[in-house]
N, CA, C and O atoms as a Maestro MAE file, in Angstrom:
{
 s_m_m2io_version
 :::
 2.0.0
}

f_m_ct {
 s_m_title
 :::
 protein
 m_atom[340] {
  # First column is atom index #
  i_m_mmod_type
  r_m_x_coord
  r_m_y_coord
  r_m_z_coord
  i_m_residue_number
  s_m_chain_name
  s_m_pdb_residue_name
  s_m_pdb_atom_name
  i_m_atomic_number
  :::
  1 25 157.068 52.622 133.706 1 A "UNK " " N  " 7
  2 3 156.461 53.273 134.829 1 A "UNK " " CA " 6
  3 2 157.149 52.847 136.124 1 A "UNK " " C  " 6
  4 15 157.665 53.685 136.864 1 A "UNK " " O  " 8
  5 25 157.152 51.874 136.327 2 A "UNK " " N  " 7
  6 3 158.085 51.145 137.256 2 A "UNK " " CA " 6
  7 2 159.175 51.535 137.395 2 A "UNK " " C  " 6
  8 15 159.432 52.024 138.496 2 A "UNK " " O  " 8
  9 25 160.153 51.494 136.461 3 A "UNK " " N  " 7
  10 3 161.690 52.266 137.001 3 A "UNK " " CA " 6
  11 2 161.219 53.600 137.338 3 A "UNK " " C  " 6
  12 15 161.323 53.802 138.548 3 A "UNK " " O  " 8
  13 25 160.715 54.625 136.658 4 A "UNK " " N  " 7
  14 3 160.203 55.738 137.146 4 A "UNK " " CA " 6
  15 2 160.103 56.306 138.267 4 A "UNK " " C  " 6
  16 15 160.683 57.264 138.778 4 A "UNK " " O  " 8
  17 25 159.136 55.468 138.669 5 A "UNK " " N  " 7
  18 3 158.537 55.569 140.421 5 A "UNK " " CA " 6
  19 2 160.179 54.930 141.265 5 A "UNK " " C  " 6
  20 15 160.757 55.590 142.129 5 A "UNK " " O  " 8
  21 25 160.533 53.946 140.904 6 A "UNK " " N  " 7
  22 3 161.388 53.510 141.508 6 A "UNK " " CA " 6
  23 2 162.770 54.422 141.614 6 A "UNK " " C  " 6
  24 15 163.591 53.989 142.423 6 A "UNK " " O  " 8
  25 25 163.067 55.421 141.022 7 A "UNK " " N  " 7
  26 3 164.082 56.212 140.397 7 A "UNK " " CA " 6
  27 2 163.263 57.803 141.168 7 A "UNK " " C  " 6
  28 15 163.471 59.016 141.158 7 A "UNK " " O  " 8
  29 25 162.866 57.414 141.409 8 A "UNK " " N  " 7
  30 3 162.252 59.095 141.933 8 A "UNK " " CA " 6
  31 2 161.773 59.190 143.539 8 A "UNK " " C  " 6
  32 15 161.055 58.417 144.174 8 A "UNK " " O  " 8
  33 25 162.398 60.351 143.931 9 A "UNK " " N  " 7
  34 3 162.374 59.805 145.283 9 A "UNK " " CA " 6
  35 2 161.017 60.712 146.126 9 A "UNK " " C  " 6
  36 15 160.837 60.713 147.344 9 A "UNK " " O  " 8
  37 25 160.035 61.566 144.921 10 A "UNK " " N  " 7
  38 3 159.383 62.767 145.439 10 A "UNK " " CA " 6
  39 2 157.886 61.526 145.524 10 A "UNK " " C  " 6
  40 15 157.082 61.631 146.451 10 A "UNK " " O  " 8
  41 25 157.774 60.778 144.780 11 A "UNK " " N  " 7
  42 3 156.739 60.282 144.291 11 A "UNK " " CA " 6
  43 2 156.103 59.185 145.878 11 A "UNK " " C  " 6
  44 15 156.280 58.000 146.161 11 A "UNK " " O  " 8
  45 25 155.546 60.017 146.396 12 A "UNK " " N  " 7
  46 3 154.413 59.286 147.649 12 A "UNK " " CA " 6
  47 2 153.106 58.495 147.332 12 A "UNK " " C  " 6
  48 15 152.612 57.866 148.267 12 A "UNK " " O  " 8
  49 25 152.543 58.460 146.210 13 A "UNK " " N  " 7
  50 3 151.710 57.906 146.002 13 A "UNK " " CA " 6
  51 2 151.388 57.426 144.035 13 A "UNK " " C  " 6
  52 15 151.924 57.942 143.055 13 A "UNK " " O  " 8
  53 25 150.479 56.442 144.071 14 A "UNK " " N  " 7
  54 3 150.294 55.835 143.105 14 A "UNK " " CA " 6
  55 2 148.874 56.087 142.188 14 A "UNK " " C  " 6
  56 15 148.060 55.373 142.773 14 A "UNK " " O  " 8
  57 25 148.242 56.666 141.175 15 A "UNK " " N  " 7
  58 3 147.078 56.206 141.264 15 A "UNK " " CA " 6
  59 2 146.784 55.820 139.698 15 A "UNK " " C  " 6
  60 15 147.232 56.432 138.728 15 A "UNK " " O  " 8
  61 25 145.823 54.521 139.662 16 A "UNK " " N  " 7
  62 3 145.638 54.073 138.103 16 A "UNK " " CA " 6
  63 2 144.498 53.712 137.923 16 A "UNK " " C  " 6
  64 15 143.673 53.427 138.791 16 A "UNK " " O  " 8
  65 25 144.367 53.698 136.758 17 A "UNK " " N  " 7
  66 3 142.447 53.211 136.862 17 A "UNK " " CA " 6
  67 2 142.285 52.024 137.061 17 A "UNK " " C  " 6
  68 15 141.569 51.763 138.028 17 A "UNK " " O  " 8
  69 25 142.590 51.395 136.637 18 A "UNK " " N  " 7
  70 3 142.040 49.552 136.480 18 A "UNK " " CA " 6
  71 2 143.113 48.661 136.662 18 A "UNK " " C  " 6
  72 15 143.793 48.557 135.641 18 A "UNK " " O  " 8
  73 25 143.530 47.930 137.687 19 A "UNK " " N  " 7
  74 3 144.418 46.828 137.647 19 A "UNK " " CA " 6
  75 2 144.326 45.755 137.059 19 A "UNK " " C  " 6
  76 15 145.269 44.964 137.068 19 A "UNK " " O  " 8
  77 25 143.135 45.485 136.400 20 A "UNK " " N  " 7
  78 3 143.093 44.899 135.530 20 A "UNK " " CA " 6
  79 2 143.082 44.864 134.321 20 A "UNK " " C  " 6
  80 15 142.993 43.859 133.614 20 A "UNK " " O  " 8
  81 25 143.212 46.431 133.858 21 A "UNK " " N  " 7
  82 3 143.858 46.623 132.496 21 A "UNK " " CA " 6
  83 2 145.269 46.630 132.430 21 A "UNK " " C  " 6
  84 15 145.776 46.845 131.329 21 A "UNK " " O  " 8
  85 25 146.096 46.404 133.548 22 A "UNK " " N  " 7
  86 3 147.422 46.222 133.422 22 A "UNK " " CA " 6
  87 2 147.950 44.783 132.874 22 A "UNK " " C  " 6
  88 15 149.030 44.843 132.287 22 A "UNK " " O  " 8
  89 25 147.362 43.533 132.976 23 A "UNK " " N  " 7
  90 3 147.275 42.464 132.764 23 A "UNK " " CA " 6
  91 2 146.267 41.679 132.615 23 A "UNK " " C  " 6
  92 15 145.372 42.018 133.389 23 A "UNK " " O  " 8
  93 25 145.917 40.550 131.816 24 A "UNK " " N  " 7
  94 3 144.868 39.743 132.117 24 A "UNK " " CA " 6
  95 2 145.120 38.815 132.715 24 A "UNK " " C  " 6
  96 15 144.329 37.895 132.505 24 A "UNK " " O  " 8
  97 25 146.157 38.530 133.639 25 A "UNK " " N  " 7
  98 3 146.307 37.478 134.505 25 A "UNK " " CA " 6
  99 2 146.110 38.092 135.866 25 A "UNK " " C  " 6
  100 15 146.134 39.313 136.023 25 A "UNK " " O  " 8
  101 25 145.882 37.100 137.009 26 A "UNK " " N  " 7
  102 3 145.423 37.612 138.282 26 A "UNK " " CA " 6
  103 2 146.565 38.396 139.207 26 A "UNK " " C  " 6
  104 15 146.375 39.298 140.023 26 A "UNK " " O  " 8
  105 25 147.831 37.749 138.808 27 A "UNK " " N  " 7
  106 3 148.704 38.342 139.680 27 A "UNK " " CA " 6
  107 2 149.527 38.904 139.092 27 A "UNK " " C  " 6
  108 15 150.480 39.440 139.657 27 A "UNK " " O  " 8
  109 25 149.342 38.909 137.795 28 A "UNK " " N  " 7
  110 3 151.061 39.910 136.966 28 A "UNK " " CA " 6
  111 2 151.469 41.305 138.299 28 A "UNK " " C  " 6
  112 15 152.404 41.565 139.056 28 A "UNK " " O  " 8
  113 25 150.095 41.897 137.949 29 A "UNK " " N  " 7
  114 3 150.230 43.825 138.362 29 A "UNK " " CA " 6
  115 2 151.089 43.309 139.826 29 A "UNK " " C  " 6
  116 15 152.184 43.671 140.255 29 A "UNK " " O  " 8
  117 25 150.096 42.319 140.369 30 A "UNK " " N  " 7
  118 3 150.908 42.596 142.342 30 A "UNK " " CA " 6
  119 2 152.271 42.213 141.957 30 A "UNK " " C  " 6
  120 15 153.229 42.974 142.087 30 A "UNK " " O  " 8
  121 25 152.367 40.734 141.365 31 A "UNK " " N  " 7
  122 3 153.582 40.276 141.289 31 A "UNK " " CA " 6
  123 2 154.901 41.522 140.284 31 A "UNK " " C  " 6
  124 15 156.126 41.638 140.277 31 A "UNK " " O  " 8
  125 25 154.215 41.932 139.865 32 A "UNK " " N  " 7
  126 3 155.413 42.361 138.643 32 A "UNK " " CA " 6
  127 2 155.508 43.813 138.822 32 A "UNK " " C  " 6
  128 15 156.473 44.428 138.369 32 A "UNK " " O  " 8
  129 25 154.182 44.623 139.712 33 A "UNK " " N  " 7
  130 3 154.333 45.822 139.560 33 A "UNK " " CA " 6
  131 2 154.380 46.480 140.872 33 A "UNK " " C  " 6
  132 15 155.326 47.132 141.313 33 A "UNK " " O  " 8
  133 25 153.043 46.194 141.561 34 A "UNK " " N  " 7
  134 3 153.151 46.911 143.112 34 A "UNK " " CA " 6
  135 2 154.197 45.868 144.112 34 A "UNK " " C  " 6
  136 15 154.635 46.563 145.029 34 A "UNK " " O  " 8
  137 25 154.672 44.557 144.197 35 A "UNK " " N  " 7
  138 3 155.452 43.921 145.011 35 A "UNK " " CA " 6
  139 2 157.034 44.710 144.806 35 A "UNK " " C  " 6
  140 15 157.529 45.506 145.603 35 A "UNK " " O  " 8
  141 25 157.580 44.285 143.642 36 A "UNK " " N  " 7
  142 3 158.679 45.020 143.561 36 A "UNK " " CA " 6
  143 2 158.625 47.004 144.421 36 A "UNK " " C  " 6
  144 15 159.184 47.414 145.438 36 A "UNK " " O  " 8
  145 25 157.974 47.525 143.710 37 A "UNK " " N  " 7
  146 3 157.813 49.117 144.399 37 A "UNK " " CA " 6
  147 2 157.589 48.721 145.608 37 A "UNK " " C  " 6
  148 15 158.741 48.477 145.966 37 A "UNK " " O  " 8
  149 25 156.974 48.499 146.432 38 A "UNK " " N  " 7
  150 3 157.006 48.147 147.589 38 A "UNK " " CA " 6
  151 2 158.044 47.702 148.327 38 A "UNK " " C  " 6
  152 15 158.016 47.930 149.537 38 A "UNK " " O  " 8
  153 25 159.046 47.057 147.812 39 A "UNK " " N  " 7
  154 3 159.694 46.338 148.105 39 A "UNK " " CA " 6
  155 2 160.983 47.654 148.463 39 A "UNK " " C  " 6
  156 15 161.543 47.730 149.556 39 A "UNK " " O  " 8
  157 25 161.184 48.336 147.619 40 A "UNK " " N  " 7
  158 3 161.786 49.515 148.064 40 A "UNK " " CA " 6
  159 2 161.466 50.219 148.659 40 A "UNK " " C  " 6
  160 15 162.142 50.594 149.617 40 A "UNK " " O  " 8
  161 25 159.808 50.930 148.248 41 A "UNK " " N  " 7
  162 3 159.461 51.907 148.468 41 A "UNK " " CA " 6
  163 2 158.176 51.334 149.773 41 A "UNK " " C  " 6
  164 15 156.983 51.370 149.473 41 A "UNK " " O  " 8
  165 25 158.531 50.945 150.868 42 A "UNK " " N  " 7
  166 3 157.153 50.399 151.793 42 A "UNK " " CA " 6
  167 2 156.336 51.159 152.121 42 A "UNK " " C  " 6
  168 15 155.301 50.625 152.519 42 A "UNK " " O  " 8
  169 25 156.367 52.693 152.129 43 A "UNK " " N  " 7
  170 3 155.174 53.671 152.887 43 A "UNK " " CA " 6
  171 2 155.272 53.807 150.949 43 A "UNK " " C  " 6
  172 15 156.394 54.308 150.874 43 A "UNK " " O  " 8
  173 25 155.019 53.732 150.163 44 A "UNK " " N  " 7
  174 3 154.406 54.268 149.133 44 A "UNK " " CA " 6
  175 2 152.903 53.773 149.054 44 A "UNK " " C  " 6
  176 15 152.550 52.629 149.341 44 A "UNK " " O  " 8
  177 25 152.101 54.746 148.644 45 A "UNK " " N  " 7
  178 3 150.410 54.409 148.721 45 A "UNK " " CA " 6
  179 2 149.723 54.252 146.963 45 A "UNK " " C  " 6
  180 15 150.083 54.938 146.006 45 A "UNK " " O  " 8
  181 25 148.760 53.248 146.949 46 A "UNK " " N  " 7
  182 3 148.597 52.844 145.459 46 A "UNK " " CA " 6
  183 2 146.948 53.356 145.590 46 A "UNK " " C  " 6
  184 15 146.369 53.066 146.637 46 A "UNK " " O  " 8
  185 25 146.310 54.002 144.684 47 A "UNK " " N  " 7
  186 3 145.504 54.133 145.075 47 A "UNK " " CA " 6
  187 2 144.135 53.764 143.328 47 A "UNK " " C  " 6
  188 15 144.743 53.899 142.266 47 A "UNK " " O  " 8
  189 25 143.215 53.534 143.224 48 A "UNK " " N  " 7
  190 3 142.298 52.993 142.008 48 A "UNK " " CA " 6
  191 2 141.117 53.871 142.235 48 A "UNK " " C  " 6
  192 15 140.532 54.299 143.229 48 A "UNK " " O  " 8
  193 25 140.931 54.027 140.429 49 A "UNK " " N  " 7
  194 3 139.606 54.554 140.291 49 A "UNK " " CA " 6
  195 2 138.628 53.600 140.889 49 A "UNK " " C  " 6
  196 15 137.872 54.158 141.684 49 A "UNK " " O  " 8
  197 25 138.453 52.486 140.755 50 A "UNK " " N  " 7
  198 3 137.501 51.324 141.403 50 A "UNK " " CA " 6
  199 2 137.539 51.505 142.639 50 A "UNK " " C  " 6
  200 15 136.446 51.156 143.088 50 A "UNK " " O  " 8
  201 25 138.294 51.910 143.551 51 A "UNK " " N  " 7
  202 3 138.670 51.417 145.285 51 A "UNK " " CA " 6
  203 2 138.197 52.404 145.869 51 A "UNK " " C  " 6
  204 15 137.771 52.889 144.821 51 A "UNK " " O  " 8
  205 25 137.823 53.302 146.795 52 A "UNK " " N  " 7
  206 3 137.322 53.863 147.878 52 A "UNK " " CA " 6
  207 2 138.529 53.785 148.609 52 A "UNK " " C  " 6
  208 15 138.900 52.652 148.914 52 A "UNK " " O  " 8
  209 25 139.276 54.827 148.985 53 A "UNK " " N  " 7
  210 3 140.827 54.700 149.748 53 A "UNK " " CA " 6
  211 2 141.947 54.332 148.977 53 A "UNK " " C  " 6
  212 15 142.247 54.594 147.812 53 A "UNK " " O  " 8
  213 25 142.536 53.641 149.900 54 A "UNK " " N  " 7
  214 3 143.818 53.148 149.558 54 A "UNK " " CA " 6
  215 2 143.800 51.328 149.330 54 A "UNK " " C  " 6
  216 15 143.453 50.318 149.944 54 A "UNK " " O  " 8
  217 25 144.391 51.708 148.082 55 A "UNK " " N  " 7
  218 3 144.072 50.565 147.080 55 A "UNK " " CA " 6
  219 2 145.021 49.268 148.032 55 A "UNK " " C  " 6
  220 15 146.204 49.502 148.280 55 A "UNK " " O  " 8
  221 25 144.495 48.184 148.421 56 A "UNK " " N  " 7
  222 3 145.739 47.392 149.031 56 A "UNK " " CA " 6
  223 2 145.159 45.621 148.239 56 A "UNK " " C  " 6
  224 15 144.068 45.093 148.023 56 A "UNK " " O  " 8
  225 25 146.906 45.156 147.988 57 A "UNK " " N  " 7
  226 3 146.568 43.975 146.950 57 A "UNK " " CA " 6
  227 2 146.155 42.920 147.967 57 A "UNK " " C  " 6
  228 15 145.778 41.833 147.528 57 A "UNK " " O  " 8
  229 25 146.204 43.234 149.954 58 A "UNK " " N  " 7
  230 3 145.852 41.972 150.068 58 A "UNK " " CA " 6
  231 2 144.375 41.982 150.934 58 A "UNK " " C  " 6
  232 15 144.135 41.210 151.862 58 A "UNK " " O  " 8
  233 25 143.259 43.233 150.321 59 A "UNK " " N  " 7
  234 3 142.217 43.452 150.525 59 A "UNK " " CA " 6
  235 2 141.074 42.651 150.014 59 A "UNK " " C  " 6
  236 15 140.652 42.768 148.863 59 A "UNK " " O  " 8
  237 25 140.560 41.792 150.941 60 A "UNK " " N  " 7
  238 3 139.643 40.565 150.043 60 A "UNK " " CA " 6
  239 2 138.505 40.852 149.042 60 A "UNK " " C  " 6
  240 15 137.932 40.181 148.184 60 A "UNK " " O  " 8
  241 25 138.406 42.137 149.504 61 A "UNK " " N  " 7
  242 3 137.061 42.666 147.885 61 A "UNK " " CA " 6
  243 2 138.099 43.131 146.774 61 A "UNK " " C  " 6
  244 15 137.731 43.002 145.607 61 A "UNK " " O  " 8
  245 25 139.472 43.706 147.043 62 A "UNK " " N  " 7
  246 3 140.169 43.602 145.793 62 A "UNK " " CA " 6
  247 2 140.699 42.746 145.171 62 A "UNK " " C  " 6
  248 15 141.116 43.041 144.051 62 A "UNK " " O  " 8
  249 25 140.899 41.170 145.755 63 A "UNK " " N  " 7
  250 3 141.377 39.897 145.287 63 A "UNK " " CA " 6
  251 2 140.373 39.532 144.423 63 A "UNK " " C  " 6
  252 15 140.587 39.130 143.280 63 A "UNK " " O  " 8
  253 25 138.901 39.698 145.096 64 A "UNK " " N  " 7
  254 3 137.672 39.232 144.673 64 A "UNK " " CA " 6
  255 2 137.833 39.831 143.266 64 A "UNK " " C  " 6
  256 15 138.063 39.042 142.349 64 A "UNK " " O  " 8
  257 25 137.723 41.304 142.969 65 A "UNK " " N  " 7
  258 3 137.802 41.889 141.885 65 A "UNK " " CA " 6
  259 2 138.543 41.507 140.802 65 A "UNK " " C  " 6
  260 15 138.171 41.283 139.650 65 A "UNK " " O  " 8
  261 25 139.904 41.445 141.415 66 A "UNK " " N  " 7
  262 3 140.677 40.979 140.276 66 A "UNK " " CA " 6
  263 2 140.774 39.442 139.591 66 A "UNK " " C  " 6
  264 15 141.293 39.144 138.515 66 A "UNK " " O  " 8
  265 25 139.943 38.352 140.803 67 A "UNK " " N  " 7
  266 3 139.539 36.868 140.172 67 A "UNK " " CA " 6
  267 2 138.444 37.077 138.973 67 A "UNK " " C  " 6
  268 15 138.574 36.650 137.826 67 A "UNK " " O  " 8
  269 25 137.369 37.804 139.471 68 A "UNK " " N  " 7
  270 3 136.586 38.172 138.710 68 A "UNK " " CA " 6
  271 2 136.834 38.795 137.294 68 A "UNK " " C  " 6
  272 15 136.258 38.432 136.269 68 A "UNK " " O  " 8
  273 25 137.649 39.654 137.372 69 A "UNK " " N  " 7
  274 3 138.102 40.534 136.517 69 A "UNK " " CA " 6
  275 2 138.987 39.600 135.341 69 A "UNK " " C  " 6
  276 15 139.074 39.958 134.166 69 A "UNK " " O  " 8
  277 25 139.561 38.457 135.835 70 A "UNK " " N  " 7
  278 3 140.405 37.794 134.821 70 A "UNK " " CA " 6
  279 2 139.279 36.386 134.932 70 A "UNK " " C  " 6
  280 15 139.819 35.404 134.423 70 A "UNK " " O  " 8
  281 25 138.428 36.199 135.258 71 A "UNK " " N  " 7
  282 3 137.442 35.053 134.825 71 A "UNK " " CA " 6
  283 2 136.341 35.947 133.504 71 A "UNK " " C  " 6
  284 15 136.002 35.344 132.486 71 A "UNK " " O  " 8
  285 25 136.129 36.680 133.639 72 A "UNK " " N  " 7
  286 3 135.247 37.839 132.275 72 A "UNK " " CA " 6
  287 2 136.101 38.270 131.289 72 A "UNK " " C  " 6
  288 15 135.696 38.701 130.209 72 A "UNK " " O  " 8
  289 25 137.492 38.161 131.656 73 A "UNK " " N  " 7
  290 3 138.750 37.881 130.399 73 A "UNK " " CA " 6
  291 2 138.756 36.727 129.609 73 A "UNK " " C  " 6
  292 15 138.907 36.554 128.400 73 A "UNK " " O  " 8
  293 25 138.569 36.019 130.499 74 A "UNK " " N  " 7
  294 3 138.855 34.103 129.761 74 A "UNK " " CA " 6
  295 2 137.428 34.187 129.240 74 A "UNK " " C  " 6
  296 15 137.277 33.729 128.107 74 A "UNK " " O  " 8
  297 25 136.389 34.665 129.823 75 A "UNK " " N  " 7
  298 3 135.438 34.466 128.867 75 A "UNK " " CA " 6
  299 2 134.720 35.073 127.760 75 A "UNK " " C  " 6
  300 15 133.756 34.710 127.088 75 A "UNK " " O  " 8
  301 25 135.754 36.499 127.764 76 A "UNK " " N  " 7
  302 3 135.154 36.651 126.770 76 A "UNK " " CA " 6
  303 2 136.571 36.503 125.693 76 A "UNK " " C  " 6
  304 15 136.420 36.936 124.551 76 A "UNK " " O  " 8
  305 25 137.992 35.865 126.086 77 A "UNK " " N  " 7
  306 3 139.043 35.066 125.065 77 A "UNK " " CA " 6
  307 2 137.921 34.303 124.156 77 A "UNK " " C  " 6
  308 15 137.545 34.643 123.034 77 A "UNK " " O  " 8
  309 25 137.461 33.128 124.964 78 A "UNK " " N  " 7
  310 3 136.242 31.796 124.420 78 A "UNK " " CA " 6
  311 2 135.236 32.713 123.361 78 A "UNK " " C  " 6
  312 15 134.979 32.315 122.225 78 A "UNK " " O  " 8
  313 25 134.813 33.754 123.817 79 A "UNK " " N  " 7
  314 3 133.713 34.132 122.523 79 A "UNK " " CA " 6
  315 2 134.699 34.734 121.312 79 A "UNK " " C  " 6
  316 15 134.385 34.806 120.124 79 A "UNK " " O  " 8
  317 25 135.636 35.040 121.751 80 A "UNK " " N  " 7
  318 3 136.557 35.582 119.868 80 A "UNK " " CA " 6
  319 2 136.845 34.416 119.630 80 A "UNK " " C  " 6
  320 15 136.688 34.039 118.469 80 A "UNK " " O  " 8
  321 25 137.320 33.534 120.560 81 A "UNK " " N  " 7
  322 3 138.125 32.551 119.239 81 A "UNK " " CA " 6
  323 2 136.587 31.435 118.924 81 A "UNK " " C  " 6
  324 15 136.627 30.744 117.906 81 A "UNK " " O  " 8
  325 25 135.397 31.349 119.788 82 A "UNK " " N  " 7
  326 3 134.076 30.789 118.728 82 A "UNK " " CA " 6
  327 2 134.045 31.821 117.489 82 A "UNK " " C  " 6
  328 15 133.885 31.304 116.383 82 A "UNK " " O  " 8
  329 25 134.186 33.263 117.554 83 A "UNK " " N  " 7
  330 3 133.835 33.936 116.697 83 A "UNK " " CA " 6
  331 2 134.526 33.615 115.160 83 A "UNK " " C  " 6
  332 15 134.186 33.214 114.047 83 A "UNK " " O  " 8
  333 25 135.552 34.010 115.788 84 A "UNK " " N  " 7
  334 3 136.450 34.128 114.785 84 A "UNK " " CA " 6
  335 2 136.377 32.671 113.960 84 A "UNK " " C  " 6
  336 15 136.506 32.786 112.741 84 A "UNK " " O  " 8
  337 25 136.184 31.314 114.477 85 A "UNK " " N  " 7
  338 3 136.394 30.236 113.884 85 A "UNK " " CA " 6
  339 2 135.040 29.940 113.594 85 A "UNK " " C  " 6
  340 15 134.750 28.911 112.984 85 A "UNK " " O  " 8
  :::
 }
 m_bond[339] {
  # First column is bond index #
  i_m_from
  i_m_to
  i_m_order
  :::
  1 1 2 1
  2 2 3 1
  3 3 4 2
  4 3 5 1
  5 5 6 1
  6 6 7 1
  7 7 8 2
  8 7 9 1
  9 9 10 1
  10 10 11 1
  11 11 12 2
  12 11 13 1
  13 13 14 1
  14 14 15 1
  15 15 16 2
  16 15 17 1
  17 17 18 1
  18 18 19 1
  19 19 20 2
  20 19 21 1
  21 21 22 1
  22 22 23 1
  23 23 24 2
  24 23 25 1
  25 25 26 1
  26 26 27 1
  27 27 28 2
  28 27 29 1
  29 29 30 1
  30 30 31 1
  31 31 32 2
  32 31 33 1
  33 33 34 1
  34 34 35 1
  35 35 36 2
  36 35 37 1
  37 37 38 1
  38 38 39 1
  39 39 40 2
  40 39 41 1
  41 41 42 1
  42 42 43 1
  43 43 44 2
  44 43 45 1
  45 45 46 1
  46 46 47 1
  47 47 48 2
  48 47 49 1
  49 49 50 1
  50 50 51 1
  51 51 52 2
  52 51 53 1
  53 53 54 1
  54 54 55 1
  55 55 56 2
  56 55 57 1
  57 57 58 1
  58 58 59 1
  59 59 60 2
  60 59 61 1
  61 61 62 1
  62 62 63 1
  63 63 64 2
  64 63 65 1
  65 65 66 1
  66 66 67 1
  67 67 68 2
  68 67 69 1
  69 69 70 1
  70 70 71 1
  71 71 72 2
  72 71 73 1
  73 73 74 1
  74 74 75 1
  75 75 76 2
  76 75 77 1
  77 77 78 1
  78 78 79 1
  79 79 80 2
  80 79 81 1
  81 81 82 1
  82 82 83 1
  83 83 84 2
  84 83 85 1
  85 85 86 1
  86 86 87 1
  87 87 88 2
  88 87 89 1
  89 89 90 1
  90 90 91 1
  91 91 92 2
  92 91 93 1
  93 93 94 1
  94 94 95 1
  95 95 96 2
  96 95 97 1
  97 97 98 1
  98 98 99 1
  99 99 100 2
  100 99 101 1
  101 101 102 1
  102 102 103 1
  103 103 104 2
  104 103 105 1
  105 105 106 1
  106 106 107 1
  107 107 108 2
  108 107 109 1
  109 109 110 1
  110 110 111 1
  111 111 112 2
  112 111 113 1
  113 113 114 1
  114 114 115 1
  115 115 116 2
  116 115 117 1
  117 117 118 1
  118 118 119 1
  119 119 120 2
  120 119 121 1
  121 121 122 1
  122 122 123 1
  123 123 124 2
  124 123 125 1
  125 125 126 1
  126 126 127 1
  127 127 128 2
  128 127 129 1
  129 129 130 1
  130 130 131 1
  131 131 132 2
  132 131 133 1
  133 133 134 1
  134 134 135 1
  135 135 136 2
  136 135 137 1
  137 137 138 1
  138 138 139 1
  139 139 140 2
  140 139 141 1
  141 141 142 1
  142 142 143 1
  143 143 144 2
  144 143 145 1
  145 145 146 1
  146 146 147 1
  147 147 148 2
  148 147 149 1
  149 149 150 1
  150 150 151 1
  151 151 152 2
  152 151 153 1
  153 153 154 1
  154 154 155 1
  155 155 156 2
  156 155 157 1
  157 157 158 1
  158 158 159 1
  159 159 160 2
  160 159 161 1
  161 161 162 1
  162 162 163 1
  163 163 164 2
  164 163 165 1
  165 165 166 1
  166 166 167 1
  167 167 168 2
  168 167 169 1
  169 169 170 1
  170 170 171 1
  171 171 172 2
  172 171 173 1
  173 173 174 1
  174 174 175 1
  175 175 176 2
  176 175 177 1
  177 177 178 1
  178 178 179 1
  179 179 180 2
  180 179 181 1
  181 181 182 1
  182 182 183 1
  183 183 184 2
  184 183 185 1
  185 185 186 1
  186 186 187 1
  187 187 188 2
  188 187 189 1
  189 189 190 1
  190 190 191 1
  191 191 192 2
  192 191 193 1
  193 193 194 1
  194 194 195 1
  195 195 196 2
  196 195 197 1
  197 197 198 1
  198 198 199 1
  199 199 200 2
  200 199 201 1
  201 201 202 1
  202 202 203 1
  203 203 204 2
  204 203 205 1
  205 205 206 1
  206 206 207 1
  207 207 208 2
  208 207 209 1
  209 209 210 1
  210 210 211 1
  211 211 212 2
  212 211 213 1
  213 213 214 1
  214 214 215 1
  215 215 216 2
  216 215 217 1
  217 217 218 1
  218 218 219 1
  219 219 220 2
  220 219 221 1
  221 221 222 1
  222 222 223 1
  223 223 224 2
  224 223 225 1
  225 225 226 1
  226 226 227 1
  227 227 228 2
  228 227 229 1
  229 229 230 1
  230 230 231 1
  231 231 232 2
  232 231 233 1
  233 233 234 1
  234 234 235 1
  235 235 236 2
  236 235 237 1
  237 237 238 1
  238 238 239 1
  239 239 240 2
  240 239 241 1
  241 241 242 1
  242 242 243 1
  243 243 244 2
  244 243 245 1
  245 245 246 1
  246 246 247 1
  247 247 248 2
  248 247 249 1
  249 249 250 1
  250 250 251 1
  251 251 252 2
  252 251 253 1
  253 253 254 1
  254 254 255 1
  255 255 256 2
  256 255 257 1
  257 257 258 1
  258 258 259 1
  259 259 260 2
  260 259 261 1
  261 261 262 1
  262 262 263 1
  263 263 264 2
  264 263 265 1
  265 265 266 1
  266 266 267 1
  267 267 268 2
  268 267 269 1
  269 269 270 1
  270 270 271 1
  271 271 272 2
  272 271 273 1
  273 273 274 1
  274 274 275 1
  275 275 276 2
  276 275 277 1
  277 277 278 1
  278 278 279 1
  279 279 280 2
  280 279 281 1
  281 281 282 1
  282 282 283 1
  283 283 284 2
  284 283 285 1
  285 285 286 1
  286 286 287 1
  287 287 288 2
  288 287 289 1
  289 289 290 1
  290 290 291 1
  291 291 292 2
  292 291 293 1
  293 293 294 1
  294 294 295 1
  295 295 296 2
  296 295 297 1
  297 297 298 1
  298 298 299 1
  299 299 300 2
  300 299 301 1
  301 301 302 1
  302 302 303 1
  303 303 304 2
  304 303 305 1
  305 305 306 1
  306 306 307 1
  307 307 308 2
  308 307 309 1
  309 309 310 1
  310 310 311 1
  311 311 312 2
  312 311 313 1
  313 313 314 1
  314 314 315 1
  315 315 316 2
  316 315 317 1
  317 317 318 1
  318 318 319 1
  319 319 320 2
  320 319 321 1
  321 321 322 1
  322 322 323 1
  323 323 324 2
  324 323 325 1
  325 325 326 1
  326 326 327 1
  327 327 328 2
  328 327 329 1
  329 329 330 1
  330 330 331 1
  331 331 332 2
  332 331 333 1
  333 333 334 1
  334 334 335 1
  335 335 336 2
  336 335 337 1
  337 337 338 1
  338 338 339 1
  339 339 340 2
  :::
 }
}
């Protein structure tokens, strides 16, 4: 998806459902996905089914989200591997 967007020069905007189905770590998506595009592309706009507007990674209810979002990951990692064992 990334080279994609990056390789195309029509593409003004972004939109995905869940940034936290892109990774279960807190910063993969900014670090690995919207920093780079940005990095070329600076007026490109990212936008989430979750967000109201324009999705931005250094918006403190979206940081909030995504701590959250990978603390209900780790916990529910802890209930498969009680399960499973």
């Amino acid at each position: 998806m990334k080279k994609f967007i990056l390789s195309t020069s029509i593409i003004k905007g972004i939109i995905f459902y869940d940034e936290s189905r892109v990774s279960r770590l807190i910063e993969d998506f900014v670090l690995h996905i919207v920093g780079p595009i940005r990095e070329e592309k600076p007026d490109i706009l990212f936008f989430s089914t979750k967000t109201d507007g324009i999705w931005d990674e250094k918006n403190p209810l979206v940081q909030i989200r995504l701590s959250y979002d990978y603390e209900e990951s780790q916990k529910n990692l802890i209930r498969r591997v009680i399960i499973k064992n």
